[in-house]
VMD Tcl script that draws the C-alpha trace (Angstrom):
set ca {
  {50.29 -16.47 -36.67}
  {53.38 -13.99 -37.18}
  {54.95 -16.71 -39.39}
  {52.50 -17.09 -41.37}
  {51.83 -13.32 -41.81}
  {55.58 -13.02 -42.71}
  {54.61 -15.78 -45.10}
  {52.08 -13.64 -46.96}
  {54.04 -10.58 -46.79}
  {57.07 -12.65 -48.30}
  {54.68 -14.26 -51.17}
  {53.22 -10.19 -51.93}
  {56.68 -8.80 -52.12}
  {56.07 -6.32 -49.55}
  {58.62 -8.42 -46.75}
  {60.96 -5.00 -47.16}
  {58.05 -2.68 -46.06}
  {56.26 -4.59 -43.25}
  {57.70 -5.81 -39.90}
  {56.13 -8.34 -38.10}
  {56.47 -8.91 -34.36}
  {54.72 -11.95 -33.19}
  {53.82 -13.23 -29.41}
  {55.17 -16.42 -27.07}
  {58.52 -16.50 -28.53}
  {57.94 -19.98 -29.47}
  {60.94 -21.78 -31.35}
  {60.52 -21.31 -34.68}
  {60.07 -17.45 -34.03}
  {62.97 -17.52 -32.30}
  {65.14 -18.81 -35.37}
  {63.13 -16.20 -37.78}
  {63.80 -13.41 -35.54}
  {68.05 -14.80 -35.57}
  {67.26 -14.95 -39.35}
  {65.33 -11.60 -39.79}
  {61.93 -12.34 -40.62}
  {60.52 -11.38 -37.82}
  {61.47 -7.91 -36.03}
  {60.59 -9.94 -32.94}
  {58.53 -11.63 -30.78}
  {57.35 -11.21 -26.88}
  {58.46 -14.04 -24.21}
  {55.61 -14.36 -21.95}
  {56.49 -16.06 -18.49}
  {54.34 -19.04 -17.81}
  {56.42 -19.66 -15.24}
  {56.26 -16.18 -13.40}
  {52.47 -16.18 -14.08}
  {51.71 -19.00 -12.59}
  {54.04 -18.68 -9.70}
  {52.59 -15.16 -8.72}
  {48.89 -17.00 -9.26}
  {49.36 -19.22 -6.90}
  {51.22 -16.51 -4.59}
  {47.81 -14.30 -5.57}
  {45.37 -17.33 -4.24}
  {47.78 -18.34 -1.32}
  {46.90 -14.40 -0.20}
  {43.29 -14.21 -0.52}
  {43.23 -18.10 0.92}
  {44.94 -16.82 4.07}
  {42.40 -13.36 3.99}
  {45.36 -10.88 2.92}
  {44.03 -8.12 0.80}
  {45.83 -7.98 -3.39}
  {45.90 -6.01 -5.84}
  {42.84 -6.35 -8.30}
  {45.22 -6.39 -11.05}
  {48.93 -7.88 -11.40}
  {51.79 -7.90 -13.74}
  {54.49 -9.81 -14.95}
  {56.20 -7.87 -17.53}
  {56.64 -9.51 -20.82}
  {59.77 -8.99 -22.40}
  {60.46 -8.10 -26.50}
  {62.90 -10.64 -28.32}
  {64.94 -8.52 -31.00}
  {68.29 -9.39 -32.53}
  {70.12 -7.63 -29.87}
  {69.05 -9.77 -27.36}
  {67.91 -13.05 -28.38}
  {71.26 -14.72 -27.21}
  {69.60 -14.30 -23.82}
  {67.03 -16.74 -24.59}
  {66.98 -20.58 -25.70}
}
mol new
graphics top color blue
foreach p $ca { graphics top sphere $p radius 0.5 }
foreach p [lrange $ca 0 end-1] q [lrange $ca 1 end] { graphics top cylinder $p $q radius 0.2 }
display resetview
C-alpha cells in the first residue's frame, strides 16, 4: 500500500512534501527505501512471533502463568540501516 501511495504522491507532484513509511519491509520496499521513495518501512519478525507463540502456548500447556500481552519489537528500515537487511 506504501508504494502505491508514493505512486499517487509522485503522479500529484507533492513526492517532495510527503514521506511515506510503509509496513513488512517486503522487497520491493526495500529497493524504494535504497532508492528514496520511501522514508522507510517496518520489518516485522514472523519468525520471532511465531517462535515466542509457540513458547506462549508451550507455557499455558504446561500450567505456567504469561503475560496477557507480549512483544516482539518491530524494527524501522531507513537508509542508514537497510544494509542490515536482505
Amino acid at each position: 500500500m506504501a508504494l502505491g501511495a508514493y505512486k499517487a504522491i509522485e503522479a500529484a507532484g507533492k513526492k517532495d512534501k510527503i514521506a511515506v513509511i510503509g509496513i513488512d519491509a517486503i522487497s520491493d520496499a526495500l529497493k524504494a527505501v535504497k532508492e528514496g521513495k520511501l522514508c522507510a518501512t517496518v520489518f516485522q519478525d514472523a519468525r520471532g512471533q511465531g517462535a515466542m507463540a509457540l513458547d506462549v502456548a508451550v507455557k499455558l500447556l504446561q500450567g505456567e502463568k504469561v503475560k496477557h500481552s507480549n512483544y516482539i519489537p518491530f524494527q524501522l528500515i531507513t537508509k542508514d540501516n537497510i544494509a542490515n537487511f536482505k
